[in-house]
C-alpha positions in Angstrom: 11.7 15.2 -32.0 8.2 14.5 -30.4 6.5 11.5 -32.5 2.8 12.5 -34.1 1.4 9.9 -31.3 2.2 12.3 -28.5 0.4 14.9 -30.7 -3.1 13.5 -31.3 -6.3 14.5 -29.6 -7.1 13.6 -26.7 -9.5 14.4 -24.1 -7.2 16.2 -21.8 -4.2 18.1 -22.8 -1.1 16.0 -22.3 2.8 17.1 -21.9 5.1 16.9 -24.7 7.7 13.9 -24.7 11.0 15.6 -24.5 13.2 14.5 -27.2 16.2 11.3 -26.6 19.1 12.6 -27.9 22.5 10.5 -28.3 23.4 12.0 -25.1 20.8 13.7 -23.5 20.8 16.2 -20.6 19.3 16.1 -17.5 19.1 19.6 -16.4 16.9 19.0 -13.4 18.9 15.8 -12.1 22.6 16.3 -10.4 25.3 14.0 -12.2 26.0 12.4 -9.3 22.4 11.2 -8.5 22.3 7.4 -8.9 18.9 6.2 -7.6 16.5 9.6 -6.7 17.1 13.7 -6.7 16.7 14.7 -3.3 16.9 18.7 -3.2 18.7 20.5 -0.6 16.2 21.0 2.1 16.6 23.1 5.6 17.5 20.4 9.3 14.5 20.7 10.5 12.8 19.5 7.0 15.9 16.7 6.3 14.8 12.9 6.0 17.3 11.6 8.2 15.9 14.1 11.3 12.0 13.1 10.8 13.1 9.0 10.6 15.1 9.6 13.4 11.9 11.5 15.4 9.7 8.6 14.1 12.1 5.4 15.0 12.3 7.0 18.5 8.6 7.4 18.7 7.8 3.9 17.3 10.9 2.3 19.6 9.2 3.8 22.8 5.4 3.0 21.9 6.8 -0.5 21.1 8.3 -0.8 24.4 5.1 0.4 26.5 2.6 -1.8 24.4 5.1 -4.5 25.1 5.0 -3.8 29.0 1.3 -3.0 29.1 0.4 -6.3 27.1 3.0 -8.1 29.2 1.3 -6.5 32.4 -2.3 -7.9 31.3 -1.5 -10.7 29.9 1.2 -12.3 31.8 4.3 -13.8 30.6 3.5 -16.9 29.7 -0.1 -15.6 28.3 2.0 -13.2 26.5 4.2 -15.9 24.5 1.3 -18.3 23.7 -0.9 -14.6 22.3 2.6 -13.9 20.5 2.6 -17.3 18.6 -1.0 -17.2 17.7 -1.0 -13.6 16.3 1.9 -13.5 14.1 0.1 -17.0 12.0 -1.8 -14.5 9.7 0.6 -12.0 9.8 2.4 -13.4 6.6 -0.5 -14.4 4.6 -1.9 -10.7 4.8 1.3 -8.9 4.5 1.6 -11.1 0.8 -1.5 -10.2 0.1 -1.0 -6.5 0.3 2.8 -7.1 -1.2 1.3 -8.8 -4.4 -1.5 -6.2 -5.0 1.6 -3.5 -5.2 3.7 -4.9 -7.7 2.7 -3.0 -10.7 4.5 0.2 -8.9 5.8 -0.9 -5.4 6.1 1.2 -2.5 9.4 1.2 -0.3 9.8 -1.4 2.4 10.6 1.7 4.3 7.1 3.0 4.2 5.6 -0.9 4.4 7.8 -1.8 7.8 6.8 2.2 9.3 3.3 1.5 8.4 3.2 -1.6 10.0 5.5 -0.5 12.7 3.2 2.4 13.3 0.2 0.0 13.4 1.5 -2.6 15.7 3.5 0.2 18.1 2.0 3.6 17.9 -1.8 3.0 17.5 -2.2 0.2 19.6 -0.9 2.2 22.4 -3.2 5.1 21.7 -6.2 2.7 21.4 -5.6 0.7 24.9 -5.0 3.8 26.6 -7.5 5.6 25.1 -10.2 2.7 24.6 -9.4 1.7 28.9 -9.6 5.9 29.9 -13.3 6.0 28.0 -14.3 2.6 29.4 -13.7 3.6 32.6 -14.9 6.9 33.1 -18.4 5.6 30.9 -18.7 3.0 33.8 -18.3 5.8 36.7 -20.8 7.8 34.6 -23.1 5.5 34.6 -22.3 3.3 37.4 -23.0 0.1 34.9 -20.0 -1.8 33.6 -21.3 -4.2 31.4 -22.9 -1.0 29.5 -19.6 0.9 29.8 -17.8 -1.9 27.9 -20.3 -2.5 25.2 -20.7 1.1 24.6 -16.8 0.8 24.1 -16.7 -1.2 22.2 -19.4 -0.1 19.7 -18.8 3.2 19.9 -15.3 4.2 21.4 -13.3 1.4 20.3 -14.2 2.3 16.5 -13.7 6.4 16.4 -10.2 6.1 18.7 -8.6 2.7 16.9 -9.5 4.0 12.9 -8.1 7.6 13.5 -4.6 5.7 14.9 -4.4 3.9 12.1 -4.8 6.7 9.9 -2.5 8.8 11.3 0.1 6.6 9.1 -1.7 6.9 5.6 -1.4 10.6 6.8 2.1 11.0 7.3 3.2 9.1 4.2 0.6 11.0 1.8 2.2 14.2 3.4 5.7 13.2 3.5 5.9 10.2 1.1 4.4 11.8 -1.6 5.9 10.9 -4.3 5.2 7.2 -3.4 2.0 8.2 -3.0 0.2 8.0 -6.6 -3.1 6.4 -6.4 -5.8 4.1 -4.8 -3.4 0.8 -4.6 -1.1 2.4 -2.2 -3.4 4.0 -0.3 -5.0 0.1 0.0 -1.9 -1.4 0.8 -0.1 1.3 3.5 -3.8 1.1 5.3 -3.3 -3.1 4.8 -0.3 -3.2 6.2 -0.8 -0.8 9.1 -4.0 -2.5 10.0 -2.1 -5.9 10.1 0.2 -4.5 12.4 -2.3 -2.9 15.0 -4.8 -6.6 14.4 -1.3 -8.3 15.2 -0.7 -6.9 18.6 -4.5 -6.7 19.5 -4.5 -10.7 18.8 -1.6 -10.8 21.5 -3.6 -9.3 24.3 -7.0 -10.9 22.8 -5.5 -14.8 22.9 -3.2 -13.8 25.8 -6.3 -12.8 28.1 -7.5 -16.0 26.5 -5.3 -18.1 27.7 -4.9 -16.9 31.3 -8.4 -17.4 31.8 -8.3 -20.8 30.7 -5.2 -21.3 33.0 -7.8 -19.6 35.8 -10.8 -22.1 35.2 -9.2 -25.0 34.0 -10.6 -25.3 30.9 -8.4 -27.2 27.4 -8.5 -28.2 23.8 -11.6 -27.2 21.1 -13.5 -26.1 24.4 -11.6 -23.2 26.0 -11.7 -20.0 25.7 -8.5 -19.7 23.7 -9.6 -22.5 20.8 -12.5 -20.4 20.7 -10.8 -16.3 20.4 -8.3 -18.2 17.6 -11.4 -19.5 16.0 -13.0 -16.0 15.6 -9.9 -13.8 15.4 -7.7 -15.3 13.2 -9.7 -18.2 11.6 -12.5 -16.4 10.5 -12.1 -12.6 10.6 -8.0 -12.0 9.9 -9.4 -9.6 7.7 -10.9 -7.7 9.8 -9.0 -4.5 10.6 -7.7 -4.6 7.2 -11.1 -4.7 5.7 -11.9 -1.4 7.9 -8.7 0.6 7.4 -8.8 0.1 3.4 -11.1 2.4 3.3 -9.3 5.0 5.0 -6.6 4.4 2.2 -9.0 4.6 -0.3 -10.1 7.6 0.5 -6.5 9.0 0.5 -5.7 7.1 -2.7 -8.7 9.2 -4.6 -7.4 12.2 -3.1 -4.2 11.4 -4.4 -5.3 11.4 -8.1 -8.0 14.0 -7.5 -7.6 17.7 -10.0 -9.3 20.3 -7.1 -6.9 18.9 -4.1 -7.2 21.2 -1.4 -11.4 20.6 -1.0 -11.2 16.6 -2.3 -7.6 16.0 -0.4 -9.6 16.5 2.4 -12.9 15.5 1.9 -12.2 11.6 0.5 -9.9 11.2 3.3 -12.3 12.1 6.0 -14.8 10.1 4.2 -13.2 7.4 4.1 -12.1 7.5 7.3 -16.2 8.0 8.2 -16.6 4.7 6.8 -14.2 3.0 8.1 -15.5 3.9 11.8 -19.0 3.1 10.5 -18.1 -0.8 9.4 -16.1 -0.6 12.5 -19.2 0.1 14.8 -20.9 -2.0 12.9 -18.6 -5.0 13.4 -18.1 -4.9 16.8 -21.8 -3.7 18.2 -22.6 -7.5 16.1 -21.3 -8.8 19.7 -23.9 -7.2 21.5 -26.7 -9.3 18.8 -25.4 -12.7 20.4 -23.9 -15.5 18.3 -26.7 -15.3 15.9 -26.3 -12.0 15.2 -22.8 -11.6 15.2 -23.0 -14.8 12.9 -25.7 -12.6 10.6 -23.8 -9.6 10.4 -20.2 -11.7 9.0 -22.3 -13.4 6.7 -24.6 -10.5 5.0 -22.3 -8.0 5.6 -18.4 -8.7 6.4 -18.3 -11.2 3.7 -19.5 -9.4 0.6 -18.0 -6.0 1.8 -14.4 -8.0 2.0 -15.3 -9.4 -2.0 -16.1 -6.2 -3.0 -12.9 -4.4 -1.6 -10.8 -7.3 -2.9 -12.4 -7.1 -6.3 -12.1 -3.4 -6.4 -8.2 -3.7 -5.6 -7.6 -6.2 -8.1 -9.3 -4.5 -10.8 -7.2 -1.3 -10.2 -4.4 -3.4 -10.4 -5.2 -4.1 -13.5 -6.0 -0.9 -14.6 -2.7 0.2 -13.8 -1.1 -2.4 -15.7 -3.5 -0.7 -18.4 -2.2 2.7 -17.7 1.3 1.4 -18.4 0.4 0.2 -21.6 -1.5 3.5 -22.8 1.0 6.0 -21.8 4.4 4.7 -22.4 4.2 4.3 -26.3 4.7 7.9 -26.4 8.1 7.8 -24.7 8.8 5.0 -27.0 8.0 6.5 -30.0 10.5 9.4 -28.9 13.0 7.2 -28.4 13.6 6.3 -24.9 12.5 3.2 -25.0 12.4 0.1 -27.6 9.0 -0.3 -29.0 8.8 -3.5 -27.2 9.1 -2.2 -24.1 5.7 -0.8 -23.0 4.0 -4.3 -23.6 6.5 -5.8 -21.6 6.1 -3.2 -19.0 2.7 -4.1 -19.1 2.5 -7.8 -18.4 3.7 -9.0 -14.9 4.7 -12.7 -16.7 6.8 -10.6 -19.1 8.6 -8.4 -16.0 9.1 -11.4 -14.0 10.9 -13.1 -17.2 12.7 -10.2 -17.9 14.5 -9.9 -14.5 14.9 -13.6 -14.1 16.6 -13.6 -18.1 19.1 -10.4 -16.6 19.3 -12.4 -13.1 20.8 -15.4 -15.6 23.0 -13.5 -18.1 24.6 -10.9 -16.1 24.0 -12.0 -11.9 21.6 -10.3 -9.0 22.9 -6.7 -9.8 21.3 -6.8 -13.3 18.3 -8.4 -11.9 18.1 -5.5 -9.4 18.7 -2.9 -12.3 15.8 -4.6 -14.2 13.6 -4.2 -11.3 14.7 -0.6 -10.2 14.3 0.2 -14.5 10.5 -1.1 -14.0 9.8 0.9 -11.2 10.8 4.0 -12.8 9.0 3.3 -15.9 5.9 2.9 -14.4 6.3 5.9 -12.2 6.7 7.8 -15.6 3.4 6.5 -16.9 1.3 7.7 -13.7 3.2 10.6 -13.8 2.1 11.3 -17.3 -1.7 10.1 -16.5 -1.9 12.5 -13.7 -1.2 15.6 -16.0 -3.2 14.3 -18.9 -6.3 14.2 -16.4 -5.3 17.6 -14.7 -3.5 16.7 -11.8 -0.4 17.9 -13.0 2.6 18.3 -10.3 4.5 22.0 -9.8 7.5 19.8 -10.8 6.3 17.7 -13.6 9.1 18.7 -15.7 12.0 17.8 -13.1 10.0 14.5 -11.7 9.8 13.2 -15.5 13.6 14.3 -16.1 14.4 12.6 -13.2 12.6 9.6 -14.4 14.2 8.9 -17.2 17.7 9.9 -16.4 17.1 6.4 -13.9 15.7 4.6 -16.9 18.9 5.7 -18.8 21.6 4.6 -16.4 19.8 1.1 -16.9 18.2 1.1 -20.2 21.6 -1.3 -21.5 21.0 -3.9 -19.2 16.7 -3.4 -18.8 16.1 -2.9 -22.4 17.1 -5.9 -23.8 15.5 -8.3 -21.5 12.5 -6.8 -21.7 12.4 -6.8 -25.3 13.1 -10.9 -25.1 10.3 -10.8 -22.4 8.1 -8.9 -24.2 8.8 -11.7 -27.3 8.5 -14.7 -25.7 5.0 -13.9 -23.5 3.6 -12.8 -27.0 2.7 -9.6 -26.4 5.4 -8.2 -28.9 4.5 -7.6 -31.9 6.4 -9.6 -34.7 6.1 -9.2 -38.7 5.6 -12.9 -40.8 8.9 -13.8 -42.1 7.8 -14.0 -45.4 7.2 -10.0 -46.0 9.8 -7.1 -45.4 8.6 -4.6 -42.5 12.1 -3.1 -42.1 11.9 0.4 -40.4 8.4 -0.1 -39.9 7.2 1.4 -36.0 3.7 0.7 -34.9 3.9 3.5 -32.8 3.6 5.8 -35.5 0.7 6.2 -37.5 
């Protein structure tokens, strides 16, 4: 039976909760199917033949950016760049990890993005970035013009639409991953880390071979100085640029009228993501003082803003959790303990560590998997209350919970305790009876 909760108004129409029987079917989901239903599909469309296409591509891009930085750089130029770079390589990759929590994507998608970023756009943007450079300089016979205008103007249109060509593929082909503004945020994060990471390589290598060249050591050289701006002070700054490329596709993921906004917010945001570019690097052409000005009035808040936007839709998602699954609750599927557990990071974290404890790693891995899936039920469920509802709502929610059933022994129970000992559960006085009372019904 659907509870009266699932029933009362609200502003958009929501799906009914399909009733939990004592053994309920799955009509949509194949017996056999222990982690996600994967429909038979024709070669050319199958997952294994695209990763293989895309490990090949990334594998050869990685080993021409490795021989064309090598080339530039030098060996030695190229091991000092490769020690430097990777330092805030961790520190952002966390970053981006911790805002995904609530509903993480796939380390597949995270290594491709940044695989894609470090391998497959850096190679686009030296070759492309060098062939404008030059040909502006024979143009106009001035090469000090040639490599400020490509910097401020080149550099920004070729380097932004690399990067985006990953949010691209994994909105088209990771869809399902691919449910709202935080993962747009975090696949543009991570592939922006990965193209910053290689471009600090070359940057510090180049560095360092003209320090070798001129002599020069210590807070004085050129090197002390490129670490000092690159990764001191601006680690950020790709990041900072790409987000809003993955913002863009994040709104178009949650947006009703898709085929005008799933193209519009992307190239928006892409827009603006060139435009902060430009900005950034033309800052160079000010002087120090300039350059200086533009971090401080303009790099600085924009990165506050981003990272307060981000964290606030974190939140919200936590809040989504919270709103939507009572009604699966109610229904049965769940304890009615389990949405404010699902909606507390504390209580998630206790509840795998308590199943980690009782029962070993595969139980804290079933805990996970189990909060995954529940959250992916409650965006799923947001989506069609606000009219974005999928062509296979009905097969994506059975699949859902058939996941959430397999584990509900293990997950359910720790996440009640969780739920209990953070204080978010609700618990009656012990001197008055509330037996068979559910505050999930009015």
């Amino acid at each position: 039976m659907v509870s009266d909760w699932s029933s009362q108004p609200h502003p958009a129409a929501r799906p009914a909760v399909p009733a939990c029987d004592e053994r309920p079917l799955f009509d949509a989901v194949p017996e056999r199917a222990r982690w996600r239903y994967k429909p038979r599909r024709d070669f050319w469309r199958s997952g294994a033949v695209r990763a293989g296409a895309l490990i090949t591509l990334l594998a050869l891009s990685g080993l021409m950016i490795l021989a064309l930085v090598r080339e530039q750089t030098g060996t030695q130029g190229f091991m000092v760049g490769l020690g430097l770079a990777v330092l805030p390589v961790p520190l952002l990759a966390t970053a981006f990890r911790w805002l995904d929590r609530v509903e993480p994507n796939p380390w597949r998608n995270l290594v491709f993005a940044f695989a894609w970023g470090a391998c497959a756009a850096a190679l686009i943007a030296i070759i492309a970035n060098t062939f404008a450079t030059r040909w502006i300089a024979t143009a106009t016979a001035d090469p000090t013009q040639a490599d400020a205008i490509g910097a401020a103007v080149v550099a920004p249109v070729v380097e932004e639409t690399a990067k985006a060509a990953a949010v691209l593929l994994l909105f088209l082909f990771r869809r399902q991953d691919f449910t709202g503004l935080v993962d747009g945020v975090v696949i543009a994060g991570f592939t922006a880390t990965g193209f910053a990471f290689t471009e600090n390589i070359l940057y510090l290598g180049n560095a360092f071979g003209e320090d070798q060249e001129i002599g020069t050591s210590g807070f004085a050289s050129v090197t002390a100085a490129t670490f000092f701006v690159r990764i001191v002070m601006s680690p950020f700054a790709h990041p900072l640029f790409t987000v809003l490329t993955g913002i863009g596709f994040g709104l178009a993921a949650t947006a009703r009228h898709r085929r005008v906004r799933g193209v519009v917010l992307p190239l928006l945001g892409l827009l603006l993501a060139m435009g902060m570019h430009a900005l950034w690097n033309g800052s160079t052409i000010l002087g120090p003082l300039g350059f200086y000005a533009v971090y401080v009035a303009f790099m600085v808040p924009a990165f506050g803003l981003l990272t307060w936007l981000a964290v606030w839709t974190r939140q919200r998602e936590l809040r989504t959790v919270a709103a939507e699954l009572p009604a699966y609750a109610a229904a049965g599927w769940l304890a009615p303990a389990e949405p404010l557990a699902l909606s507390s990071m504390k209580a998630r974290t206790m509840a795998r560590d308590l199943a980690g404890r009782t029962h070993g790693p595969a139980a804290a891995r079933a805990v996970s998997e189990y909060e995954v899936f529940a959250t992916s039920l409650a965006f799923l469920r947001n989506r069609a209350a606000r009219g974005a509802v999928e062509p296979d709502f009905a097969a994506r929610e059975q699949e859902l919970l058939h996941h959430l059933w397999q584990r509900r022994d293990v997950a359910g129970p720790a996440l009640t305790y969780a739920a209990r000992a953070t204080g978010r559960a609700w618990q009656p006085p012990p001197h008055l009876d509330y037996s068979g009372f559910n505050p999930y019904r009015g």
